[in-house]
C-alpha positions as CSV (number, residue, x, y, z in Angstrom):
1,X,-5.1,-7.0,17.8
2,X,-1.2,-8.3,17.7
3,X,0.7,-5.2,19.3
4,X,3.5,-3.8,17.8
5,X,7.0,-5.1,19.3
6,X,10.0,-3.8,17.4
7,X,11.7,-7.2,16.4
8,X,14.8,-8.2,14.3
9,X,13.3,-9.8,11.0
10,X,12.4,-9.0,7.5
11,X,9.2,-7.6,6.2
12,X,6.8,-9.9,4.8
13,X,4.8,-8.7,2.1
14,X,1.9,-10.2,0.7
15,X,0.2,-9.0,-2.2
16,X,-0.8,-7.6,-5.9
17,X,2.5,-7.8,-8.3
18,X,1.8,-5.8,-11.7
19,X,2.9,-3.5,-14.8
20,X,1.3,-0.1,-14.4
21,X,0.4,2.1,-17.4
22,X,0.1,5.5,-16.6
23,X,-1.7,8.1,-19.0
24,X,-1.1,11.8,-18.5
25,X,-3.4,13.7,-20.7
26,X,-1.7,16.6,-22.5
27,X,-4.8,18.9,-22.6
28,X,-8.4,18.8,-21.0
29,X,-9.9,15.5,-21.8
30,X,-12.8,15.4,-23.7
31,X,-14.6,11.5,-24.1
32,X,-15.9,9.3,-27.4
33,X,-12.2,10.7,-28.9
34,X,-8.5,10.1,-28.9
35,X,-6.7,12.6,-26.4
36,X,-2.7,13.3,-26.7
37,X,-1.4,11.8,-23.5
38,X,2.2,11.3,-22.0
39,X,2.5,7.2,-21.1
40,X,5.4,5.7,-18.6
41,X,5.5,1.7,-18.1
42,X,6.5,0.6,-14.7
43,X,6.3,-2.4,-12.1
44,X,3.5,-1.5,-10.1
45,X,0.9,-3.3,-7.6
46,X,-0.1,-2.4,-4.3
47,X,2.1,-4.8,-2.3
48,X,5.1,-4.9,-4.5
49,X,5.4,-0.8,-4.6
50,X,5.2,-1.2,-0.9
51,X,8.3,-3.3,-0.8
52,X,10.1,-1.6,-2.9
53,X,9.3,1.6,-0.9
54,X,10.7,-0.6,2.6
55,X,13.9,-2.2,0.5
56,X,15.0,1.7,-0.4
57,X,13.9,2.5,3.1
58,X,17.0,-0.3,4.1
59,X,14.7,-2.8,5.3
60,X,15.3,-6.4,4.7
61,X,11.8,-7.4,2.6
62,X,10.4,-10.8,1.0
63,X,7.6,-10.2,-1.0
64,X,5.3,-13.1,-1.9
65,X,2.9,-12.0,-4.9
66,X,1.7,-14.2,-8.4
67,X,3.3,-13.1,-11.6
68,X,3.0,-14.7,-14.9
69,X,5.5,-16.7,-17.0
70,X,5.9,-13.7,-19.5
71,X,8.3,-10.7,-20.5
72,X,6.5,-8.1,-17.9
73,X,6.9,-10.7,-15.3
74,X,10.4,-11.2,-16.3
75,X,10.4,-7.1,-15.8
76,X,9.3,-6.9,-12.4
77,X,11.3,-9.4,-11.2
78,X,14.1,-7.8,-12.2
79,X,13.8,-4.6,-10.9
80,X,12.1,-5.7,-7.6
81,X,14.9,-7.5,-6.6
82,X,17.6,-5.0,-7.8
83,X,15.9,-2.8,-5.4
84,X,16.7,-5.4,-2.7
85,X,13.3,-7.3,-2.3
86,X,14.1,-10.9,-1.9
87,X,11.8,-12.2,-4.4
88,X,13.1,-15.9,-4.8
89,X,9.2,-16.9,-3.1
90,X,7.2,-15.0,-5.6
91,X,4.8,-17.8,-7.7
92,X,4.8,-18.0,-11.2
93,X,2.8,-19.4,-13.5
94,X,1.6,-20.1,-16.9
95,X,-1.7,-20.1,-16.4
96,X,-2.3,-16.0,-16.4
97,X,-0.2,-13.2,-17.8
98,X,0.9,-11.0,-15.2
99,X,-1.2,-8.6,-13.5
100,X,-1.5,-4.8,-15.0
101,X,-3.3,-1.9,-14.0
102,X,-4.0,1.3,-16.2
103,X,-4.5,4.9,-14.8
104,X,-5.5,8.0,-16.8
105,X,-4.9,11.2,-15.3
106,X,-6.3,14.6,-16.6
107,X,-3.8,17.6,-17.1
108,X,-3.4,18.5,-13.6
109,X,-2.4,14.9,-13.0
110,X,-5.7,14.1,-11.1
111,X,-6.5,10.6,-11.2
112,X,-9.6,10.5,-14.0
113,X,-9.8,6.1,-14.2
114,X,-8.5,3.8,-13.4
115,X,-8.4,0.0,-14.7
116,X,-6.8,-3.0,-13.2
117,X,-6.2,-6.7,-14.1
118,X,-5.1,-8.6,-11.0
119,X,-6.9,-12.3,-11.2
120,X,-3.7,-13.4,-11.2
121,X,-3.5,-13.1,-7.2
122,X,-5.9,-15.9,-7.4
123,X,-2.9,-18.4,-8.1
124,X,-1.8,-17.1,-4.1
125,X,-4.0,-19.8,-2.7
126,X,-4.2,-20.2,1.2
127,X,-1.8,-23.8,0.7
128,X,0.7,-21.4,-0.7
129,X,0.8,-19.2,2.6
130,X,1.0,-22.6,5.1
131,X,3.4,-24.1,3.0
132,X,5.4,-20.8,3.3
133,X,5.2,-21.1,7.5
134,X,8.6,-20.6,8.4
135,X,8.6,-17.0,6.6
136,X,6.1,-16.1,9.4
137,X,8.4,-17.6,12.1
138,X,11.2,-14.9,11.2
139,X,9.0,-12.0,10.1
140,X,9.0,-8.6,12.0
141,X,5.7,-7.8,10.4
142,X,3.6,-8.9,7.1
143,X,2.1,-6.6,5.3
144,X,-1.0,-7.7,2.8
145,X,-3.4,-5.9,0.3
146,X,-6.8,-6.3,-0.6
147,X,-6.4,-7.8,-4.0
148,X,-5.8,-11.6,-2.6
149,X,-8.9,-14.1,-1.6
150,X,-10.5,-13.9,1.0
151,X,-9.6,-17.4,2.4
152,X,-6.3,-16.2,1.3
153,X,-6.4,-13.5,3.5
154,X,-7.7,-15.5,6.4
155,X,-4.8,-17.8,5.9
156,X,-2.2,-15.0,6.3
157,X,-4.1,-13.5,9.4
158,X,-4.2,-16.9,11.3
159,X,-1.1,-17.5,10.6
160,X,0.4,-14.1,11.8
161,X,-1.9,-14.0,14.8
162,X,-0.9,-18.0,15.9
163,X,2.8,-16.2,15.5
164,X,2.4,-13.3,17.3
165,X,3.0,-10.9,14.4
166,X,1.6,-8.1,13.8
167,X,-0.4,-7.7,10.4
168,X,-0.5,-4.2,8.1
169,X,-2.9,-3.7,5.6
170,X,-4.4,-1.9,2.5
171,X,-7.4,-1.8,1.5
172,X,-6.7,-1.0,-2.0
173,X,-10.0,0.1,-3.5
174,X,-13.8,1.0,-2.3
175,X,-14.6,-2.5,-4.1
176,X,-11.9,-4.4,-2.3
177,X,-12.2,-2.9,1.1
178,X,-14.8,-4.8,2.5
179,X,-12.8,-7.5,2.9
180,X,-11.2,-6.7,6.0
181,X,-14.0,-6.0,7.8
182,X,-13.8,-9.3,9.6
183,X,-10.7,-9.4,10.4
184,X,-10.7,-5.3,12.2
185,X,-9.6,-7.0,15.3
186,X,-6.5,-8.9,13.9
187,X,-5.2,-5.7,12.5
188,X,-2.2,-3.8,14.0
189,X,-2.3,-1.0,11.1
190,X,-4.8,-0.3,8.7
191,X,-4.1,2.6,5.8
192,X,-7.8,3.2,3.6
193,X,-8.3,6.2,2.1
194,X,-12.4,8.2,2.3
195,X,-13.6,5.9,0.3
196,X,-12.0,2.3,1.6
197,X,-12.7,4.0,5.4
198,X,-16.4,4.4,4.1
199,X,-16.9,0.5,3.3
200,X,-15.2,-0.5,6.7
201,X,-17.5,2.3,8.7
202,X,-21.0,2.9,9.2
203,X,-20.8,6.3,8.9
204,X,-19.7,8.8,6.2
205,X,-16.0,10.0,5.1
206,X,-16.9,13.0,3.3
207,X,-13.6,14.3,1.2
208,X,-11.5,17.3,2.8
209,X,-13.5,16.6,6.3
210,X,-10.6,16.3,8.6
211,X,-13.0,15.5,11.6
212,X,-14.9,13.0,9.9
213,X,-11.6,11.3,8.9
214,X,-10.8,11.4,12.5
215,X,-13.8,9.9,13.8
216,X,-13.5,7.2,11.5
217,X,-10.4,6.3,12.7
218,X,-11.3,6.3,16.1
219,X,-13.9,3.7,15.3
220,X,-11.5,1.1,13.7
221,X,-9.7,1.6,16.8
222,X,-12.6,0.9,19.0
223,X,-13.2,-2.8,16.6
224,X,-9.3,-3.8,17.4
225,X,-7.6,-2.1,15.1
226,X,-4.1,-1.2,17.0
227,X,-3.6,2.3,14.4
228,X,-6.0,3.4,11.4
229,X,-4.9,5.8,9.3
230,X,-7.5,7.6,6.6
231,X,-5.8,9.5,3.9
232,X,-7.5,12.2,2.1
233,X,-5.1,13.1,-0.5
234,X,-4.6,17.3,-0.3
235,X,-6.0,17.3,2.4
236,X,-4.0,15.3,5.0
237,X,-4.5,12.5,7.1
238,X,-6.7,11.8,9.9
239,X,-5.3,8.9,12.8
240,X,-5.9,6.9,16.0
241,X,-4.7,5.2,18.3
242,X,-5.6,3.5,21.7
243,X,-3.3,6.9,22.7
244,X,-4.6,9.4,20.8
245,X,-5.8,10.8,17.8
246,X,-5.0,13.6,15.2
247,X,-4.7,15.2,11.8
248,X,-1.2,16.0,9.7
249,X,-1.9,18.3,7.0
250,X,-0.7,17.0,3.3
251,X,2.4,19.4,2.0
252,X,2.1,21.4,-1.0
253,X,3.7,19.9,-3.5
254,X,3.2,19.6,-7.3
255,X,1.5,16.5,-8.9
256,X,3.3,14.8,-11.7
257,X,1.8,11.5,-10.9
258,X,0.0,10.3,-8.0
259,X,-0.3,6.3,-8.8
260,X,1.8,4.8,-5.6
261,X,1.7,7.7,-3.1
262,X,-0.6,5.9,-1.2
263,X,1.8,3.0,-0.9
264,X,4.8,4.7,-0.2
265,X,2.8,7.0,2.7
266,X,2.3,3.2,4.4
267,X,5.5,2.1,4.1
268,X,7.2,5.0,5.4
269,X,4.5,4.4,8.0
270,X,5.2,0.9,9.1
271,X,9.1,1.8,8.3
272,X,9.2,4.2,11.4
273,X,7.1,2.7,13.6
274,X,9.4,-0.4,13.0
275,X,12.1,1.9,14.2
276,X,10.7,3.4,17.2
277,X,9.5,6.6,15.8
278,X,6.5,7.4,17.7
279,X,3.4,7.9,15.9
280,X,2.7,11.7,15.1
281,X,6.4,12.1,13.8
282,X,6.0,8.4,11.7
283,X,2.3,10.1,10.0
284,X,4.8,13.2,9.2
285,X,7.2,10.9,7.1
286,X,4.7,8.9,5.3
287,X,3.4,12.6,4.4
288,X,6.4,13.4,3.5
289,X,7.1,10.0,1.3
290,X,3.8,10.3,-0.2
291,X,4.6,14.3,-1.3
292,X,7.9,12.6,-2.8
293,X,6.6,10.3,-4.9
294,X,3.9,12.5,-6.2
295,X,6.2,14.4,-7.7
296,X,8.4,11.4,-9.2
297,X,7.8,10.5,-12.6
298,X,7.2,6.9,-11.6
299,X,5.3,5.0,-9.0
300,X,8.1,4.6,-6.4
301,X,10.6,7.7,-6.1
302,X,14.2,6.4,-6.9
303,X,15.7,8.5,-4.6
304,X,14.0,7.8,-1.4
305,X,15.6,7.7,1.8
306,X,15.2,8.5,5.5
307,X,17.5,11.3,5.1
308,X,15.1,12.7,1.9
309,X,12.1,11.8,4.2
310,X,13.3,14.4,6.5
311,X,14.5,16.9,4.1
312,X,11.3,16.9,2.5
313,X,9.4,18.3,6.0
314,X,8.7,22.0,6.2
């Protein structure tokens, strides 16, 4: 595991780029029928949301994802770099439309399905990240999701760990997670959820079992990982350390949409760990970012800021 020195450098983010659909059903949902729903559009994708999170944060970010060579790639280029993300390395191409993920949410804004279209990350080939070499060199951290290649992801993770930088990751899905499992001990952060932690541990994550989360991330911890974090939604977070471990209860807050919580609970992470904050007090304002953007009508809150980070805390 690379360990976390606070250096001058921009954020390197490597990842899933894509146009979220967001249904919010207007009554109970009921299946084989159309339901009335409420729809937003918005750039989405795991490691772009998380770099637009950092850039509002006022971190200098270059975020290297795949987009296509169409009008919703043209969209979220636009507003990812008018949110500050230097995107001038993103890859695009003809050969896929741009990646797109659709979430249905029942009335109380629970997450009922969710459907995503990322082969486009393919096109993010491990050339791509060696070519891209002196990125690395200037980097105070890189960040990367589970939706690129495996040999993709190897590529990054060598690269970082020949560089001495310390790597962040996502999981992204129960599907996805298994990924990383080789790589525990190249990890300086690590941010799954129940279900991801359940795929990277031999034991299980039950939901709303705060000890269970706990222990969970005490063993990434004892396979390298520097911090592991498991969320649990309502129910907090569980996290460890080589100093410690603990729990943060989730604040009560109403749910307008949850799609990008997750992601703006890791940047705020990485954010305040990049600036000092020590680890207890960093979990409290990713709680607090992720409580923000659940109740934002879009999958990164617009107003975020340190400042509303701390506002936001009981």
């Amino acid at each position: 595991m690379t360990e976390f020195e606070p250096r001058q450098g921009p954020f390197l983010v490597i990842g899933s780029s894509g146009l979220d659909v967001v249904v919010r059903a207007r009554k109970d949902l009921r299946s084989g029928t159309s339901n009335p729903g409420i729809f937003r559009v918005s750039p989405g994708g795991v490691a772009r949301n998380v770099a637009e999170n950092l850039a509002r944060l006022g971190e200098e970010v270059i975020l290297l994802t795949a987009i296509g060579e169409d009008d919703q790639g043209d969209q979220i280029l636009d507003h990812t770099r008018a949110c500050g993300v230097d995107v001038s390395h993103v890859i695009r191409t003809p050969d896929h439309p741009t990646g797109s993920y659709l979430a249905i949410l029942d009335g109380r804004g629970n997450l009922h399905l969710g459907m995503d279209d990322m082969g486009i990350i393919s096109r993010v080939r491990p050339e791509d990240i060696k070519a891209e070499g002196e990125l690395f060199d200037a980097a105070a951290a890189v960040f990367v999701d589970a939706n690129l290649a495996e040999d993709t992801l190897q590529a990054v993770i060598d690269l970082a760990h020949e560089k001495e930088i310390p790597v962040a990751a996502d999981p992204t899905s129960a599907n996805l997670a298994p990924v990383f499992c080789n790589f525990l001990d190249r990890l300086w952060l690590v941010v799954p959820n129940e279900s991801e932690a359940e795929m990277l541990c031999p034991h299980p994550v039950s939901h709303a079992d705060r000890d269970q989360a706990i222990d969970a991330a005490r063993y990434l911890v004892s396979k390298g990982v520097g911090i592991a974090i498991v969320t649990m939604a309502e129910f907090g977070v569980g996290y460890a350390s080589a100093d410690g471990s603990g729990h943060v209860p989730a604040l009560k807050t109403e749910v307008i949409d949850p799609t990008g919580a997750g992601d703006a609970f890791t940047a705020a992470v990485i954010f305040a760990l990049h600036n000092e904050i020590p680890l207890d007090e960093a979990v409290l304002l990713g709680v607090s970012a992720a409580s923000l953007t659940l109740r934002s009508p879009g999958t990164v809150a617009s107003d975020l800021s340190l400042e509303r980070l701390y506002d936001a805390l009981p």
